[in-house]
C-alpha positions, 0 to 999 in steps of 0.5 A, a space after each residue: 736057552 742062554 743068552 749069547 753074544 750072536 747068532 750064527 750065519 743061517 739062524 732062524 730070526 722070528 723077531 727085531 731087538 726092537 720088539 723085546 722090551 723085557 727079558 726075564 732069567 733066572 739071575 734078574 729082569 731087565 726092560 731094554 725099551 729105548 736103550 742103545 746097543 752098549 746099554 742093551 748088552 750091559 743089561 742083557 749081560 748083568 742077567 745072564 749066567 755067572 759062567 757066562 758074564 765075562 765071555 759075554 763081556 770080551 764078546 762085546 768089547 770085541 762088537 761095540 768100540 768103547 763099550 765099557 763094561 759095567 756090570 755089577 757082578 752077583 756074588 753066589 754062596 
């Protein structure tokens, strides 16, 4: 599983964006209790793949007028 900016038309939803407080991957946890859209997605995108980040950001930018990207970036060795 990965995070992704969407879903398709037709996929299966068992839950609300309002019922997931915490989200935990390999790259980090956030807690999106109480966070608008823009927030949400800064955080979402700051724990996902590294690969991933910078489509994730274009992908919101796209989504949410004025979302600002800041997203600290994890360096890897």
């Amino acid at each position: 599983p990965k995070i992704v900016s969407s879903l398709l038309p037709g996929s299966g939803v068992t839950t609300t964006r309002n019922h997931v407080q915490c989200v935990v991957t390999e790259y980090g946890a956030v807690n999106l209790h109480g966070m608008d859209l823009d927030e949400r997605a800064r955080k979402l995108i700051s724990i996902a793949h590294p690969d991933d980040r910078d489509r994730l950001i274009k992908d919101a930018i796209k989504m949410y007028p004025g979302f600002v990207p800041r997203v600290k970036k994890i360096m890897t060795t």
